[in-house]
N, C-alpha and C positions, 0 to 999 in steps of 0.2 A: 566504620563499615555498616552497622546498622543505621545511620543516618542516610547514606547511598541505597540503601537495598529498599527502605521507606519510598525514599524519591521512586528509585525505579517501578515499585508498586502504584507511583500515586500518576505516574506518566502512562502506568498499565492499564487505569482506569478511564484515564484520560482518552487514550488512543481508542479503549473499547467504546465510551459513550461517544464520542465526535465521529466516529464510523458510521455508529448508529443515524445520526443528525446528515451526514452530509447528501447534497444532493446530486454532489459530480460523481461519476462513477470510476473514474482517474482518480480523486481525490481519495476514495475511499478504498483502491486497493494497492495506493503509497500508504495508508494510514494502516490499515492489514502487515503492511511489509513491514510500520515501523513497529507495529503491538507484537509480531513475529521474532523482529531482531531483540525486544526487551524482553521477549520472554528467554528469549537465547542465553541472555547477561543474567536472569532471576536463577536459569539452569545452573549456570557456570557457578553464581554464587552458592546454588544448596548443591555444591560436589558433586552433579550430574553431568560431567563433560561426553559422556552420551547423547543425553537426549538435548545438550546445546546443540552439538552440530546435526543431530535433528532434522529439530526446529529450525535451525539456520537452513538447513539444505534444502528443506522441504516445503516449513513453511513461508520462511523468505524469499526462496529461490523457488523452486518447481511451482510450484501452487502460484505465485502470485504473476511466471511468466505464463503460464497454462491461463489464466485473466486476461493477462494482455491479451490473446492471441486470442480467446473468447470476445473480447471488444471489438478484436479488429472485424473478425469474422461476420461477428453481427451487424455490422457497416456504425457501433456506435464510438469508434475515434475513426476520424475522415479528415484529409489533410483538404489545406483550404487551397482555395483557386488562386492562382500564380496574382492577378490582379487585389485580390486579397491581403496577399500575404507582404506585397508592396507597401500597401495602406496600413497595415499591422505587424509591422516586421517583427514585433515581439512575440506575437502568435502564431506559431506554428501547426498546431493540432486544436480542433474542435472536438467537444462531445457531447454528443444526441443522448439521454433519457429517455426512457421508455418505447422507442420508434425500434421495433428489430424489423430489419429486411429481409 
């Protein structure tokens, strides 16, 4: 158990510096949701099943769909042009940095 709770820590850390670094903004609030849901499991293990579902409800859920909906808003995820998305059928969603409309 203390070898799992080590790891979980050490993916804690992980998810906080790569947040930091990244430059997609999609990228970085999947990376938020996942440093949310470990802190959820860090809860659970120090007997705080409170403040897990929380964290789970709030910081994984509310807060990171209130982003999404921030993104969309600000026109930085823009879905591509039908002739586009032909050419790239794997890419469905693009995202603008720094450009708010």
């Amino acid at each position: 158990m203390k070898i799992f709770q080590i790891v979980l820590f050490i993916f804690l850390i992980v998810c906080a510096i790569s947040v930091t670094f990244s430059k997609n903004l999609l990228n970085s609030i999947i990376i938020f949701m996942s440093y949310s849901l470990i802190m959820s499991i860090i809860w659970i293990l120090l007997e705080s099943p409170d403040l897990a579902i929380t964290e789970a409800a709030v910081g994984a859920g509310i807060t990171s769909i209130l982003f999404f909906v921030t993104l969309k808003k600000i026109h930085a995820i823009i879905a591509l042009d039908e002739d586009k998305v032909d050419k790239h059928p794997h890419k469905s969603v693009s995202i603008k940095k720094g450009e708010a409309k």
